[in-house]
N, C-alpha and C positions, 0 to 999 in steps of 0.2 A: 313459255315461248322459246324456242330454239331456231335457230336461221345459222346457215354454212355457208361457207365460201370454198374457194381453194384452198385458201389459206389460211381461215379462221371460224370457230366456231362462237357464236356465242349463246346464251341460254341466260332466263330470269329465273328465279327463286322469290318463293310468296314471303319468306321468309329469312331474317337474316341471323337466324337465333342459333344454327352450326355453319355460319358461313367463315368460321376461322378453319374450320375442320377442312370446308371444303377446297378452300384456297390452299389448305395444306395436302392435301392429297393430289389437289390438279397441280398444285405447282410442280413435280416430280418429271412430269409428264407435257408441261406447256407453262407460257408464260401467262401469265392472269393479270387482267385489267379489271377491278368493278368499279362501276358507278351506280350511287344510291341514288336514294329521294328520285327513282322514275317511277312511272305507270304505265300501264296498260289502256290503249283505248281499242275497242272490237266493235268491228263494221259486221253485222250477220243479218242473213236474209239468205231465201232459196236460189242457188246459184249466185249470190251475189258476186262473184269474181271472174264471171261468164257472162255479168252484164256490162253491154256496150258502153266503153269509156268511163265504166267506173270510176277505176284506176286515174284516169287524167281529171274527174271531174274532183276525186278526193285527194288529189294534188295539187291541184291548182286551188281547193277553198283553203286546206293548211302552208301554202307558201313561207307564211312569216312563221311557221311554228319548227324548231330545230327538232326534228325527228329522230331518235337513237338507234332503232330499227325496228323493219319491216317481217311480219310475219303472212307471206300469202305463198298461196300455189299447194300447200297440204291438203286443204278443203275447199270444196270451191261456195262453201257458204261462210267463210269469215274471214276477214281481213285485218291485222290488229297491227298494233303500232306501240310501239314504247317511247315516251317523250315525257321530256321531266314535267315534275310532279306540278312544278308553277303554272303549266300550260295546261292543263288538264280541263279546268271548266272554259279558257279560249277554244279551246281546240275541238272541244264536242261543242258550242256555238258556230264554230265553223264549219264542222263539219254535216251539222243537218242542216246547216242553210248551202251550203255547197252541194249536197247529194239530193235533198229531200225539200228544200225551198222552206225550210220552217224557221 
């Protein structure tokens, strides 16, 4: 997962097994923050990011869940989200009863 700003980039790693390496290399070049123990959750479905109020109805069901960030607008069939690792099975409870009614 990767998302930009003006001023910041940030990106996941599945893996944290040369993540000393990589902190040494990027630090040269920018300042590095990591934080562990998140995951990935991925909303997909055909055009799912070009349906009507997605977006506000998968925000409005994770309210109470602290979000680290958002991956959308790449693909217009997946929406994914990185949020630590304890919110993981709340947060897909909420989010098919927020999107999908289940």
């Amino acid at each position: 997962m990767v998302t930009t700003s003006e001023v910041a980039v940030s990106v996941t790693i599945d893996s944290d097994l040369h993540l000393d390496e990589i902190i040494a290399e990027l630090n040269n070049i920018a300042s590095i923050e990591v934080e562990k123990n998140q995951t990935i959750i991925s909303i997909v479905g055909n055009e799912i990011a070009k349906t009507d109020a997605v977006l506000t109805k998968l925000f409005d069901a994770i309210n109470e869940i602290p979000v680290t960030m958002v991956s959308y607008g790449g693909s217009h069939h997946n929406i994914s989200l990185l949020i630590p690792r304890e919110y993981k099975t709340k947060t897909l409870q909420l989010v098919n009863k927020g999107l999908f009614n289940l």
